[in-house]
ZADO-1210 file (C-alpha; in nm, 4 decimals, padded with zeros to 6 digits):
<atoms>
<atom x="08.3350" y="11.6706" z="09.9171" code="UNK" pos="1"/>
<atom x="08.6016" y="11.4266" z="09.8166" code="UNK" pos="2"/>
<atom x="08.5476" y="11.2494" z="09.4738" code="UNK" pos="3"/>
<atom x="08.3901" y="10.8850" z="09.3913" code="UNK" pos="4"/>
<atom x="08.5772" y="10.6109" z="09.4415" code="UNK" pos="5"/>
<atom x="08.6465" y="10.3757" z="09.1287" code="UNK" pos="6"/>
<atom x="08.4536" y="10.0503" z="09.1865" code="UNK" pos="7"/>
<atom x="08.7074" y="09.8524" z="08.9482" code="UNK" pos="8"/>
<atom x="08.9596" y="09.9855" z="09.2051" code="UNK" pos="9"/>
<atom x="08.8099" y="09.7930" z="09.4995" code="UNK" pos="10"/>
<atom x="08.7306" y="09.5173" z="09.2933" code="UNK" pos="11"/>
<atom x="09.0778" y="09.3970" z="09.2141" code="UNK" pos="12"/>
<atom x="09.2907" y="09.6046" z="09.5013" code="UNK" pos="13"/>
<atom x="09.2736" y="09.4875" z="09.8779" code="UNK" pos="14"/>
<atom x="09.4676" y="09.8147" z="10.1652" code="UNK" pos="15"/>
<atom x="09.5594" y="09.5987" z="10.4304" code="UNK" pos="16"/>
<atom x="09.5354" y="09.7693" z="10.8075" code="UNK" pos="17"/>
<atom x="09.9023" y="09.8954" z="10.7607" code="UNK" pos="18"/>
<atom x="09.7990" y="10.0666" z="10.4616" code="UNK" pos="19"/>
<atom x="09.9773" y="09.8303" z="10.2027" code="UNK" pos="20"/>
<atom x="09.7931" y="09.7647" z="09.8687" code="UNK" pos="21"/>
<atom x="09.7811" y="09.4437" z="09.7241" code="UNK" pos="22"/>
<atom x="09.6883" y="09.2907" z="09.4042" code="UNK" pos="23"/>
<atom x="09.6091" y="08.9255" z="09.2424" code="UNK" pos="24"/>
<atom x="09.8843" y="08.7513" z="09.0443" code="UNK" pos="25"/>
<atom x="09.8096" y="08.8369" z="08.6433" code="UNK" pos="26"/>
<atom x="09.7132" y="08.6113" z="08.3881" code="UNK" pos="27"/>
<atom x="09.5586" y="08.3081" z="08.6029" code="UNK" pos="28"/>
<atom x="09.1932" y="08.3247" z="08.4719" code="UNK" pos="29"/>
<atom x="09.3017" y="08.1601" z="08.1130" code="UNK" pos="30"/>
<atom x="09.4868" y="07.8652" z="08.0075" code="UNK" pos="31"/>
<atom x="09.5154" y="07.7136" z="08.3738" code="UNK" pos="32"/>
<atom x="09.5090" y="07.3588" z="08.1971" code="UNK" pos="33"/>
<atom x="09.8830" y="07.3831" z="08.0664" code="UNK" pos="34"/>
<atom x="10.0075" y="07.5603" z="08.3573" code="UNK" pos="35"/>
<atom x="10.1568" y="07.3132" z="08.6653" code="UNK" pos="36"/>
<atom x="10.0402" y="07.3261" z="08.9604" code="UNK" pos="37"/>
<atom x="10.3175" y="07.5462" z="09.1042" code="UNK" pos="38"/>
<atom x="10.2167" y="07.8218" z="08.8893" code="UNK" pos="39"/>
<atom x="09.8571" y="07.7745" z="08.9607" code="UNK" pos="40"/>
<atom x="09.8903" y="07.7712" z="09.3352" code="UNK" pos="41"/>
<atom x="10.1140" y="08.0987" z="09.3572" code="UNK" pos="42"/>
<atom x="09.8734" y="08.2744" z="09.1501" code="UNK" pos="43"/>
<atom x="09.6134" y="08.2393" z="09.4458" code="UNK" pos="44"/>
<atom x="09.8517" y="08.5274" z="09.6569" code="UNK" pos="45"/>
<atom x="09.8458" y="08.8481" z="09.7130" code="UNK" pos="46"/>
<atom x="10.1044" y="08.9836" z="09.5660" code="UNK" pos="47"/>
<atom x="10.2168" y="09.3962" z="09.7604" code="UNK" pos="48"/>
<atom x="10.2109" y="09.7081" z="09.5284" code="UNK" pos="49"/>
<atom x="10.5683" y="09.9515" z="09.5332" code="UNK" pos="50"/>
<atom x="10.5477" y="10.2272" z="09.6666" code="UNK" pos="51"/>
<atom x="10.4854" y="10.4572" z="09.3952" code="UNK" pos="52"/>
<atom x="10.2178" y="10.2194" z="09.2693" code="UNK" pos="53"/>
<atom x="10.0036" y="10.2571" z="09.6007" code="UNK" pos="54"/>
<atom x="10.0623" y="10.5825" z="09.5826" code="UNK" pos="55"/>
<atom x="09.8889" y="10.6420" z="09.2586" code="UNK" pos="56"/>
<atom x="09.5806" y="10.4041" z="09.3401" code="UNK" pos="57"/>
<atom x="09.4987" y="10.5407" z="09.6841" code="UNK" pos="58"/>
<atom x="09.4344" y="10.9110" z="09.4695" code="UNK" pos="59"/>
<atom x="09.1121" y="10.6438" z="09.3462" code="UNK" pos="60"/>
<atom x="08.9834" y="10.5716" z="09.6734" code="UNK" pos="61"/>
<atom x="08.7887" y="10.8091" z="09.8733" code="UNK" pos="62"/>
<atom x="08.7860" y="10.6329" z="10.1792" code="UNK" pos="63"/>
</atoms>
């Protein structure tokens, strides 16, 4: 039976059909006030994991 998967991991990960991870931009929950409005609308992307990265994450899903 294959192990749990982490619930944090699906919470802030998204595997696209292809089988790319991606994740949200860091840092865009605090201090948006100060930040312009560049920075504030490219944190609302996905931004694509390496390689190695997805690698290491899809170990966490099960599915």
């Amino acid at each position: 039976m294959p192990g749990k998967t982490r619930k944090s991991i699906t919470k802030r990960f998204k595997i696209t059909k292809n089988g790319k991870m991606l994740r949200r931009l860091v840092g865009q929950d605090h201090y948006r006030q100060k930040k312009t409005g560049k920075r504030r609308r490219h944190g609302r992307r996905w931004i694509p994991l390496s390689v190695s990265e997805t690698k290491k994450f899809k170990k966490l899903f099960s599915y």
